[in-house]
C-alpha positions in Angstrom: -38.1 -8.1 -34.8 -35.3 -10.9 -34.7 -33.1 -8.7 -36.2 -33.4 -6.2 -33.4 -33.5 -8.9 -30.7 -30.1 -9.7 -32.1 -28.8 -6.3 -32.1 -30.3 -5.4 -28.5 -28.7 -8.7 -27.4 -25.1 -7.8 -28.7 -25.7 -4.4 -27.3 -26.0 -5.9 -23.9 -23.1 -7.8 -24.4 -20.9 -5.2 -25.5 -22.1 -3.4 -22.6 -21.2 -6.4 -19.7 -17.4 -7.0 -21.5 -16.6 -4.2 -23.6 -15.4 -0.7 -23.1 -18.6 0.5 -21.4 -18.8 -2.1 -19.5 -20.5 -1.8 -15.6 -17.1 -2.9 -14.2 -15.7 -0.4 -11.6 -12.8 1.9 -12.4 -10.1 0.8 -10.0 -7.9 3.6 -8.2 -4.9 2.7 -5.8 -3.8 5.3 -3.7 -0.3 4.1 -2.0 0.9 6.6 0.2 4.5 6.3 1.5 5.4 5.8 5.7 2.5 7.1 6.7 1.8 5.9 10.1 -1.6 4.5 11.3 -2.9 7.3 13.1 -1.8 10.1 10.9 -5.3 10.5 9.2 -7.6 12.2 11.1 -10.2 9.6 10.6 -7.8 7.4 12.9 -7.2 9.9 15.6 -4.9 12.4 13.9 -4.8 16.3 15.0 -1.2 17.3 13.4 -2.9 18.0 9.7 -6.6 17.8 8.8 -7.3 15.3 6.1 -10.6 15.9 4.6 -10.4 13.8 1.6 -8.7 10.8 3.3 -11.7 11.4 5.9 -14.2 11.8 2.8 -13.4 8.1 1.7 -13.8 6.5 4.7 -17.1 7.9 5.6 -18.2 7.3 1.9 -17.0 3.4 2.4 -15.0 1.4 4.8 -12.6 1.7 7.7 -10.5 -0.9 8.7 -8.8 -1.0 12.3 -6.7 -3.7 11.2 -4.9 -3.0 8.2 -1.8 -4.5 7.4 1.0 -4.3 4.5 3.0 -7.3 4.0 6.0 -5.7 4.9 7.5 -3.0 7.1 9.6 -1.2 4.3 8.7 -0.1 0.8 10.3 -1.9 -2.1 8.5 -5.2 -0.7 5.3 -3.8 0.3 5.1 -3.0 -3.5 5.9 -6.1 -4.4 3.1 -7.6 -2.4 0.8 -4.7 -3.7 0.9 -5.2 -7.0 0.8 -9.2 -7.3 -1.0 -10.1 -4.3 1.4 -12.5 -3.3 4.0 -12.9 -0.4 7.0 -10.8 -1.4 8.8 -13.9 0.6 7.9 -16.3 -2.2 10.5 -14.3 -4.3 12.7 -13.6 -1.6 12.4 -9.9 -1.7 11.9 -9.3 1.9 13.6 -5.9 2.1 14.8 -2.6 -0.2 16.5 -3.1 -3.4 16.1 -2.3 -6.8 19.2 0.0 -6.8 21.8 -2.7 -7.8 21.6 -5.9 -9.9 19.9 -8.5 -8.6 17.6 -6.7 -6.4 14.9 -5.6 -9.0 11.4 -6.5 -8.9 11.4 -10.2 -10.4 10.2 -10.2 -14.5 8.7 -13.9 -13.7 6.1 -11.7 -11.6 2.6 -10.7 -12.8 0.8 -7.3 -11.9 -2.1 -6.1 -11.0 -1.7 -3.8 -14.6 -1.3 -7.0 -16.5 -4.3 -9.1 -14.9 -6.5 -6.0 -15.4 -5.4 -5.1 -19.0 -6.3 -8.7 -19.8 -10.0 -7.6 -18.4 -9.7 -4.7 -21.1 -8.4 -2.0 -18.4 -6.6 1.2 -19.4 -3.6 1.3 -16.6 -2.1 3.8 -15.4 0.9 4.3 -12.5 1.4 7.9 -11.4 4.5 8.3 -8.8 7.4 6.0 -6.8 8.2 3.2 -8.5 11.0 1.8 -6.0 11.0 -1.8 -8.2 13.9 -1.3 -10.5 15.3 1.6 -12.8 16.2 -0.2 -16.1 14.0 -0.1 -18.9 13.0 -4.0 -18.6 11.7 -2.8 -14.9 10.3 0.4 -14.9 6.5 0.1 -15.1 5.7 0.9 -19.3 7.2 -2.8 -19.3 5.5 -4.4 -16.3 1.4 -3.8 -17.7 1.0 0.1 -17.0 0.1 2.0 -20.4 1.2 5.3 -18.5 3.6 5.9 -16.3 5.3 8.7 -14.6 7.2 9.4 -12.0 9.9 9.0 -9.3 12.1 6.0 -9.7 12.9 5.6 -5.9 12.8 8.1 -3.0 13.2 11.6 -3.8 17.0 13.3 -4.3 18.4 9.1 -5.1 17.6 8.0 -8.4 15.7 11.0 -11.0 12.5 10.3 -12.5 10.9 8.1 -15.2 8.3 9.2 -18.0 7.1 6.1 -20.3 10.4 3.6 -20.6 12.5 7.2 -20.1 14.9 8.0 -17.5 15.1 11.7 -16.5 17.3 13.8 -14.3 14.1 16.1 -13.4 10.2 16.0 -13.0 9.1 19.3 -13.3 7.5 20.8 -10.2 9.5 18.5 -8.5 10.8 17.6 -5.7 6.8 18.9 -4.6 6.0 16.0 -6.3 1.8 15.4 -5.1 0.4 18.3 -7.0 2.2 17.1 -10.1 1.3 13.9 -9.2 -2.5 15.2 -9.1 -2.0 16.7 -12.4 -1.0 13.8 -14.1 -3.5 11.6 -12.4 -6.3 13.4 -13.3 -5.1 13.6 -17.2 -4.8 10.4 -17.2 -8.3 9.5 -15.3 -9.4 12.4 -18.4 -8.1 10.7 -21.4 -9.4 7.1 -20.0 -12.8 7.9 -18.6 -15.0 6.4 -21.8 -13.2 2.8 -21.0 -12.3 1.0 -17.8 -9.1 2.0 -16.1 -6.4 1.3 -13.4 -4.7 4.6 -11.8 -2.0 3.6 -9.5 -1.1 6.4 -7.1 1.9 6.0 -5.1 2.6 9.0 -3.4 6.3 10.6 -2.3 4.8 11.8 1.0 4.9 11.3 4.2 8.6 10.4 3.1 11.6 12.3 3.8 12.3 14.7 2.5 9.5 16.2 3.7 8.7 19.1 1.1 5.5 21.3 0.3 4.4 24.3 -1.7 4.6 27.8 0.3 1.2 28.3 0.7 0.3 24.7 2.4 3.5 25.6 4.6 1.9 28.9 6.0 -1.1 27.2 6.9 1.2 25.6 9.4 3.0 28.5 11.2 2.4 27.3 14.8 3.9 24.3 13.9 8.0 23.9 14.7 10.2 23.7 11.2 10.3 20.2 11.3 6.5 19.2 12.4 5.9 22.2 9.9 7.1 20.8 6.9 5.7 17.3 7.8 2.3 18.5 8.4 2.3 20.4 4.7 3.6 17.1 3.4 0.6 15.0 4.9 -2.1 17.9 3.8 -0.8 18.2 0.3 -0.7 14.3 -0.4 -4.3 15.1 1.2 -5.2 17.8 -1.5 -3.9 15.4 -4.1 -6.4 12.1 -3.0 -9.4 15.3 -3.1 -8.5 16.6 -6.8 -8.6 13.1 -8.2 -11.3 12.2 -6.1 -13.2 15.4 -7.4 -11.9 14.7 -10.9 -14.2 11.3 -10.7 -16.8 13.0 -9.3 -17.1 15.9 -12.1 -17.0 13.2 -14.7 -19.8 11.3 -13.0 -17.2 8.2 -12.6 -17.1 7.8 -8.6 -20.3 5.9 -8.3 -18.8 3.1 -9.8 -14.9 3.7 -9.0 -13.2 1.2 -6.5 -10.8 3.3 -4.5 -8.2 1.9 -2.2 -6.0 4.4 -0.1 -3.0 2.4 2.1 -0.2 3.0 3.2 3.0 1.3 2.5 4.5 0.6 6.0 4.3 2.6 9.2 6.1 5.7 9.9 9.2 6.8 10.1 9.1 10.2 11.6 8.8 11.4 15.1 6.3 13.4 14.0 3.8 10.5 13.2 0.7 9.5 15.5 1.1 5.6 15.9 -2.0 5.2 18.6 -0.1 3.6 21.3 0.9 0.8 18.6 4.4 -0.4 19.1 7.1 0.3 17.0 7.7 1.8 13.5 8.7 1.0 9.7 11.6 -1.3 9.9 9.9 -3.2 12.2 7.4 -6.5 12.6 5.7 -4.4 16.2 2.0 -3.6 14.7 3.4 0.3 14.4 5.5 -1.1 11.3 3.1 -3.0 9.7 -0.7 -1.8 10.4 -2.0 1.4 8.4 -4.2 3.7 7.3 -6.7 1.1 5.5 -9.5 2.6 3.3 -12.0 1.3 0.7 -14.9 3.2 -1.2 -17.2 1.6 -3.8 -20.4 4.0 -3.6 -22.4 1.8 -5.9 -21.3 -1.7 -4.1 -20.5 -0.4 -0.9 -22.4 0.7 2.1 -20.8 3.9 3.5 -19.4 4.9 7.3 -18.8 0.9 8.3 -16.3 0.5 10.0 -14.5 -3.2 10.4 -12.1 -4.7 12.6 -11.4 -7.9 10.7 -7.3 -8.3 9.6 -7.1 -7.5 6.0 -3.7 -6.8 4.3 -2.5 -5.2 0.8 -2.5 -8.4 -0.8 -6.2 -8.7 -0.6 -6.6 -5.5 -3.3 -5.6 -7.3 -6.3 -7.7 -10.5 -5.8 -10.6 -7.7 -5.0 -10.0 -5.9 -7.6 -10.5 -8.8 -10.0 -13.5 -10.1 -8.3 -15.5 -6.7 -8.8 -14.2 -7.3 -12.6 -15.6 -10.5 -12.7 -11.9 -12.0 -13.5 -11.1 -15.8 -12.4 -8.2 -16.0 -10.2 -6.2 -19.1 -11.8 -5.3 -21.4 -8.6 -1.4 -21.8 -10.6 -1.3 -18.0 -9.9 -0.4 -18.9 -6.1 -2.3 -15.2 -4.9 -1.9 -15.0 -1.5 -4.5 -12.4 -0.3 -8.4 -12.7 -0.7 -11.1 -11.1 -2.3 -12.9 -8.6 0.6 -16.2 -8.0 -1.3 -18.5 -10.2 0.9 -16.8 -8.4 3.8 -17.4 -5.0 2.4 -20.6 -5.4 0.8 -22.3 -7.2 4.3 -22.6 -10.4 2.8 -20.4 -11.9 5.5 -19.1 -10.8 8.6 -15.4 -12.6 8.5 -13.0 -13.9 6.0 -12.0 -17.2 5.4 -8.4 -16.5 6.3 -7.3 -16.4 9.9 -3.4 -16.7 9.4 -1.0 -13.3 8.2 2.6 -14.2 7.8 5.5 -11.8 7.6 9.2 -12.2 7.1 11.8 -9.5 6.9 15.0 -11.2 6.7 15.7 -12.2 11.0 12.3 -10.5 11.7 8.9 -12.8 11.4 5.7 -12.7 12.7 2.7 -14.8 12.3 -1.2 -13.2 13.7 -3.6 -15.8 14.1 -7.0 -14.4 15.0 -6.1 -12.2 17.8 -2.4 -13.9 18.8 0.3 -12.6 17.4 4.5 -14.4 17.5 6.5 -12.0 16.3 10.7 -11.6 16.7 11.4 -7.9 16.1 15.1 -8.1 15.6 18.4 -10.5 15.7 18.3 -10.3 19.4 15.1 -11.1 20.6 13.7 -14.2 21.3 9.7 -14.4 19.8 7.5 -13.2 22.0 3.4 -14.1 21.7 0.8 -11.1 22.5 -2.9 -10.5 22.6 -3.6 -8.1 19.9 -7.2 -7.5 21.6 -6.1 -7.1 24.9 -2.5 -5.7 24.0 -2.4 -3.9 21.3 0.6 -1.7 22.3 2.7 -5.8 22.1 4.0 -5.3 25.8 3.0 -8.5 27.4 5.3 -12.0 26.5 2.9 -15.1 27.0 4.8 -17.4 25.7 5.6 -19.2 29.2 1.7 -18.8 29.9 0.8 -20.1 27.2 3.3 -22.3 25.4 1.0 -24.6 23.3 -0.1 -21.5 21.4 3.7 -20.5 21.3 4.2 -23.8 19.9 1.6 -24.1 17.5 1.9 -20.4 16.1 5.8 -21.2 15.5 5.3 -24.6 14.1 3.1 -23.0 11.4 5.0 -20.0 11.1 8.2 -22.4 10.2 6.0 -24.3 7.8 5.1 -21.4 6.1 8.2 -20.5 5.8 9.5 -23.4 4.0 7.7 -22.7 1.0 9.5 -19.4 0.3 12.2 -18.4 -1.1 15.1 -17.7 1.0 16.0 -13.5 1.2 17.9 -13.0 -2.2 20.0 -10.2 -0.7 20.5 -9.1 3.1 19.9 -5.6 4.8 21.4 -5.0 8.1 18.6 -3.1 8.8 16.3 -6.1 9.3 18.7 -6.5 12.6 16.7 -3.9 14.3 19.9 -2.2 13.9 18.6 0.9 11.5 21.2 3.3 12.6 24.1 1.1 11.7 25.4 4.0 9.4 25.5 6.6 12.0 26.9 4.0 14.2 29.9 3.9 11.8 30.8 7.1 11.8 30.8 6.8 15.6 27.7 9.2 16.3 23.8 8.5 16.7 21.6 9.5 14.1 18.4 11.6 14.5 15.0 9.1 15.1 13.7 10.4 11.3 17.1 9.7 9.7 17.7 6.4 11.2 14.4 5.2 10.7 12.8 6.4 6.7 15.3 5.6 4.3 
């Protein structure tokens, strides 16, 4: 009888830390300058989104969603190690030229969860560095495929490879669906990580024929973003499906962001101000959904500020993983929030800094300076969402106060490592050089 006490007692324990472990699966679906009100669950009627609308009824909406950053490269950053990309000083695009890579001193969310005994995986844009030291077989992920930056700049990576072409490419969410689901395939007996950062909503905007019939009505250029969104769409509902055939979504933390606002005329921003490139809510609050069937109570919907770099820390709290205080993580864990248990977080403060662009949001006051130019200008978030009413002379202690601990904050980063013009609120500089003015989708999503 001891002798199967013992044996039903290491059984138990193999279940709680091994390979079969109660743990969730985590997936990460990263999709690229999709704007805020693009899905239809936040008000959009250009493309239907059934799946994205599937996850938010099965868990959590937020209305206040934010990414740390208003371009990609250092939204990523902040993704995957849940802290400031400031704190590295890699506060806009880079990757393409020394220097400007993804900083090997930083930890990911693939190494913290492989120590926790996950199978990762990264399917899609990298956009962190195309050198085999940087591409993601090196940085935790145990597969990995996919583009290296945007689509038509820098080819394609498989393992620690380089290559010219991806096939089925430059379509790349189908492909990206078939890989995912491979990989959720060959993984689903463990614990696994599937990173899935997607091409679309990105220029170019490209889909398969038959999504771009379903879209006839549509003018060529609304056309072909439309297939883009619904596609990326039909990718989040294979994988989704994929879980569910294998009896894995119960227990499968699902996170589906975006990476910055949008960049196309096209997009539905809800009235918010401004787009990627810029601090104005439009560049920096998204599409922000979370599903956990088996933790989570489904249709809530919550209005408390949450931002990207809350996924890692949560990720690691539902896998019962320590967060070392030396680590510096800058975001929180959200499970109380999204399992009930509490109604706010802890946090009130959200910094950003993109090179002469900062903000700071502080409950529902925002200071944020939009560009070289402007002088900072404090809003009401509640009561202005759209940012079109300056306070600061009505209300200069909070003026005060906000920039005091915006400059504080500040302090303890690292100054930018490179600069962008773009940060200027100048994104058409190129155009500008060539003595013409570009077209609002070429100016504004490279």
């Amino acid at each position: 009888m001891r002798t199967l006490a013992a044996l039903l007692l290491l059984t138990s324990a193999a279940l709680s830390h091994g390979a079969g472990t109660t743990y969730p699966n985590v997936v990460l679906f990263y999709l690229d300058d999709l704007a805020y009100g693009d899905p239809a669950c936040y008000g959009g009627k250009l493309a239907p989104t059934p799946n994205m609308d599937a996850i938010a009824a099965k868990g959590v909406r937020f209305t206040q969603g934010y990414v740390s950053a208003c371009v990609c490269n250092p939204s990523r950053v902040g993704l995957l190690t849940g802290r400031y990309q400031a704190r590295t000083g890699n506060d806009s695009n880079g990757a393409k030229r020394p220097g400007t890579e993804f900083l090997l001193s930083e930890t990911t969310i693939a190494e913290r969860l492989k120590a926790a005994g996950y199978a990762t995986g990264i399917v899609g844009k990298w956009h962190l560095g195309g050198e085999p030291d940087y591409l993601p077989a090196a940085r935790g992920f145990d597969f990995s495929v996919g583009s290296i930056g945007n689509l038509g700049e820098e080819g394609f990576f498989r393992g620690s490879e380089r290559l010219n072409e991806l096939p089925g490419a430059p379509i790349t969410s189908p492909v990206y669906a078939k890989e995912a689901c491979d990989f959720i395939e060959r993984s689903k007996d463990g614990r696994f990580l599937l990173y899935l950062a997607f091409n679309a909503v990105h220029n170019p905007n490209v889909a398969s024929d038959g999504v771009l019939a379903r879209f006839s009505h549509l003018s060529r250029h609304e056309r072909a973003y439309a297939a883009s969104l619904s596609e990326a769409d039909e990718a989040i509902g294979s994988v989704m499906g994929r879980l569910r055939e294998l009896g894995l979504e119960e227990n499968t933390l699902v996170f589906c962001i975006s990476d910055n606002g949008g960049s196309s005329p096209h997009a539905n921003y809800e009235g918010l101000r401004g787009s990627k490139w810029f601090l104005w809510e439009g560049g920096i609050r998204v599409s922000w959904l979370v599903q956990w069937p088996a933790q989570i109570p489904a249709g809530k919907v919550i209005d408390e500020p949450v931002i990207q770099l809350d996924v890692l820390p949560t990720a690691l709290a539902a896998a019962e993983r320590e967060i070392d205080p030396e680590w510096q993580l800058d975001g929180v864990d959200l499970l109380p929030l999204l399992k009930g248990e509490a109604a706010r977080l802890e946090r009130d403060t959200l910094y950003w800094r993109f090179g002469v662009q900062y903000a700071i949001r502080e409950g529902d006051w925002k200071l944020v300076k939009a560009s070289k130019a402007m002088e900072p200008m404090l809003v009401n978030i509640s009561s202005d969402r759209g940012e079109q009413n300056d306070l600061s002379k009505t209300e200069p202690e909070k003026f005060a106060a906000l920039q005091a601990k915006w400059d504080a904050w500040n302090e303890q980063m690292m100054p930018p490592r490179w600069e962008d013009q773009r940060w200027n609120g100048d994104p058409d500089r190129k155009a500008k050089k060539k003595g013409k003015k570009a077209p609002e989708a070429d100016r504004l999503s490279e």
